[in-house]
C-alpha positions in Angstrom: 0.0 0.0 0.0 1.4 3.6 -1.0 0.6 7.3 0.4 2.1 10.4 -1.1 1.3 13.1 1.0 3.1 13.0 4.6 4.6 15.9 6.7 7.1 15.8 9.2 8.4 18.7 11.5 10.9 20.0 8.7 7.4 21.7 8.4 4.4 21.6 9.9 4.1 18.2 11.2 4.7 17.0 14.9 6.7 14.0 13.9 10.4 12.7 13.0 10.8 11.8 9.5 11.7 8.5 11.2 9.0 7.7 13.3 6.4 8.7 9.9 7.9 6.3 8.6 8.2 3.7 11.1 4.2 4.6 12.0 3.2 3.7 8.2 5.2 0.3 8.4 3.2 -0.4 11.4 0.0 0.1 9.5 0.7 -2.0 6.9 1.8 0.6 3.7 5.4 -0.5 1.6 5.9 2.9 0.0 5.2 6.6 1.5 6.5 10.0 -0.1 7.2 12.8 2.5 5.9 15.8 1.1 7.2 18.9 3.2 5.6 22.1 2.5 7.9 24.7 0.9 8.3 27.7 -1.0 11.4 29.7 -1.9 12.1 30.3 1.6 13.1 26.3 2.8 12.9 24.6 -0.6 16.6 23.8 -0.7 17.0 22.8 2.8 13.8 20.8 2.9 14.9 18.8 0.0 18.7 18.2 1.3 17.3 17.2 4.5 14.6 14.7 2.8 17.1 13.0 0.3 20.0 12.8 3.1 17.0 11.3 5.2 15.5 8.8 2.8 19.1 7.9 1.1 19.9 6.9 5.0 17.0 4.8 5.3 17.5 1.1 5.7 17.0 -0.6 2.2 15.5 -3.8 4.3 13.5 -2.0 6.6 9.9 -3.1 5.0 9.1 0.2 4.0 10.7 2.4 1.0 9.9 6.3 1.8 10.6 8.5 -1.0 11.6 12.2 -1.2 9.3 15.1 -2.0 7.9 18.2 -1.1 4.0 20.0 -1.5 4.9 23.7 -3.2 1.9 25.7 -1.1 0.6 28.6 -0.8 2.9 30.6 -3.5 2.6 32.8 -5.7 0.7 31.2 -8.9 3.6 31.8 -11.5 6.4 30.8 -8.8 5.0 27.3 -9.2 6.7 26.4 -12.8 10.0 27.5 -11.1 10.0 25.8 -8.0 9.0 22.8 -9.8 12.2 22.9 -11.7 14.2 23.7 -8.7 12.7 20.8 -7.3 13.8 18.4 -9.6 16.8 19.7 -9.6 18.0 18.9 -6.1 16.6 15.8 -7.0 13.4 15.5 -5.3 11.1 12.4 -6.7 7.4 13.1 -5.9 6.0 17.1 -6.7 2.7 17.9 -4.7 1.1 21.1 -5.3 -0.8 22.6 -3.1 -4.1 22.8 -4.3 -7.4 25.5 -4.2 -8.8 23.4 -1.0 -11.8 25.8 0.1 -10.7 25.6 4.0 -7.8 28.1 3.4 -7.6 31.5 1.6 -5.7 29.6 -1.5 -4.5 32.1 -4.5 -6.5 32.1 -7.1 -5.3 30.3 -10.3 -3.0 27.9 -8.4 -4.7 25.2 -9.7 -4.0 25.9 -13.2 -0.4 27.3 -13.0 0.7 24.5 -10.8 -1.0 22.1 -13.8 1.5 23.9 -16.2 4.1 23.2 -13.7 6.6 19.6 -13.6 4.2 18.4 -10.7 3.3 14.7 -9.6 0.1 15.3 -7.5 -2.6 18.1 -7.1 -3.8 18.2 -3.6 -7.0 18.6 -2.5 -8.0 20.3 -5.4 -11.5 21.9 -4.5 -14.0 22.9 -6.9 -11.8 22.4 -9.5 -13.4 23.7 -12.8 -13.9 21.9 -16.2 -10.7 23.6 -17.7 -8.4 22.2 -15.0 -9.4 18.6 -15.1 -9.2 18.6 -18.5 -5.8 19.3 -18.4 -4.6 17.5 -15.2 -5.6 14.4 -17.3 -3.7 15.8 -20.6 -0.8 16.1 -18.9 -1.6 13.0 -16.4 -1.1 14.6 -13.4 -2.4 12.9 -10.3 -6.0 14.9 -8.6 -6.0 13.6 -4.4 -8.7 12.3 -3.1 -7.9 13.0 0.8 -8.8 11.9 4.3 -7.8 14.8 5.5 -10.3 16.6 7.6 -11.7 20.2 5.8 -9.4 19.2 2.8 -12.0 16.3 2.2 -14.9 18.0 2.0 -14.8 18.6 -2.4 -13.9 14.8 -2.7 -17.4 13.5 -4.3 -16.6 16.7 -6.8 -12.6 15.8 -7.5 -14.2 12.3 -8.8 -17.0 13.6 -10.8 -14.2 15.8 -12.9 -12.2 12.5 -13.0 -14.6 10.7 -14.5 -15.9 13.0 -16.5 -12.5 14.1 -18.2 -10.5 11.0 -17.6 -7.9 12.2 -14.9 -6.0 9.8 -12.7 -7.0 10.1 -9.0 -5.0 9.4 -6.1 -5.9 8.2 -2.4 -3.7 10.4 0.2 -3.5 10.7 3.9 -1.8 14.2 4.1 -1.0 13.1 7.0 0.3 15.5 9.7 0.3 13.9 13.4 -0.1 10.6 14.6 -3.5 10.4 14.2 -3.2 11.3 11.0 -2.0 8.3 10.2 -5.0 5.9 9.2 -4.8 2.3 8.5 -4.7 1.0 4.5 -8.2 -0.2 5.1 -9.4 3.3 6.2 -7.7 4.9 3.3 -9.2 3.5 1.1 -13.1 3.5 2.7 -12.6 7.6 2.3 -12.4 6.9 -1.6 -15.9 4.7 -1.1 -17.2 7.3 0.9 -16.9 9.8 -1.5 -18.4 7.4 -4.7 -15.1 5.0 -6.0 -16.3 1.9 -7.1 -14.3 -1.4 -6.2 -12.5 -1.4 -9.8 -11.6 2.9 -10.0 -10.1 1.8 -6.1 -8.1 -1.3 -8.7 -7.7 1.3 -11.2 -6.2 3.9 -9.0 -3.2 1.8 -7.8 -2.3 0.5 -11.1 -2.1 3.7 -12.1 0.0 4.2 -8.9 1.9 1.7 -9.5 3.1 2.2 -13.2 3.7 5.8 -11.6 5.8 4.6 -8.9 8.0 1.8 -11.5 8.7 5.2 -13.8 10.4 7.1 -10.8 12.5 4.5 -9.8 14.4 4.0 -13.6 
């Protein structure tokens, strides 16, 4: 089992990097990202400390944790940029932070961060027509959370989905232990919010041809 979207104190998080990751082994998942939130005021130092971290991390320990970062609450056109940046220092797994409607989210981030080098839109809200359109041209991952607040536009993100075709993705964005939710639970929120049995199948195929790509 897989989840993409975990913070640690290098931001807002309460937890070590380590014990994230031990916490998800103990649930049961084989591969998490950590996603640190950053902009151009910690980007570098986020991602040095995340690669040192996960380059550390033992290769028999039962759980692979790859490194990433969520690029939130910028400026619309700084997303393209920090992207690059990004991938430069070598991060593997691009969140943007996307227009939930719990926080006061700039306007047009979901569509610049779209035209950005992302992996995964978060919690994109009432994402329009135009957007979904083009997070499935340019097969970028939409997140269906469990997070509380963030979750409440799920049943829409999987309407535009379907309806356009975009991939979807099941995150915790997970940010203190109890954030941390079992496989099982994970992937109830996608049936609570309308995912069949075979778009849950569908969703870590998709995940998992993702995942296979990163690690060439």
């Amino acid at each position: 089992m897989y989840n993409l979207h975990s913070h640690t104190f290098l931001s807002d998080g309460d937890l070590l990097p380590s014990e994230v990751a031990v916490r998800y082994q103990n649930k049961g998942y084989r591969i998490i990202a950590i996603t640190d939130h950053a902009d151009y005021s910690n980007i570098k130092q986020i991602a040095k400390s995340i690669i040192e971290f996960c380059h550390r991390w033992p290769k028999n320990s039962g759980i692979k944790v790859l490194p990433g970062v969520e690029l939130t609450h910028l400026p619309p056109e700084q997303f393209k940029p920090l992207a690059a940046l990004a991938r430069k220092e070598g991060i593997k797994i691009i969140i943007a932070h996307g227009e939930t409607p719990v926080e006061p989210v700039a306007k047009g981030t979901n569509r610049f961060s779209l035209l950005a080098d992302i992996d995964i839109l978060a919690h994109p809200g009432l994402i329009s027509d135009a957007d979904a359109k083009l997070a499935a041209k340019r097969g970028i991952f939409l997140e269906i959370t469990s997070r509380h607040g963030h979750r409440q536009t799920n049943v829409h993100v999987v309407k535009q989905a379907r309806k356009f075709g975009a991939k979807l993705i099941l995150n915790n964005d997970s940010h203190s232990p109890q954030d941390i939710i079992s496989p099982q639970k994970l992937i109830q929120a996608g049936k609570d919010c309308g995912l069949t049995q075979s778009e849950i199948i569908k969703i870590y195929h998709n995940l998992k041809e993702f995942l296979a790509r990163k690690e060439r």
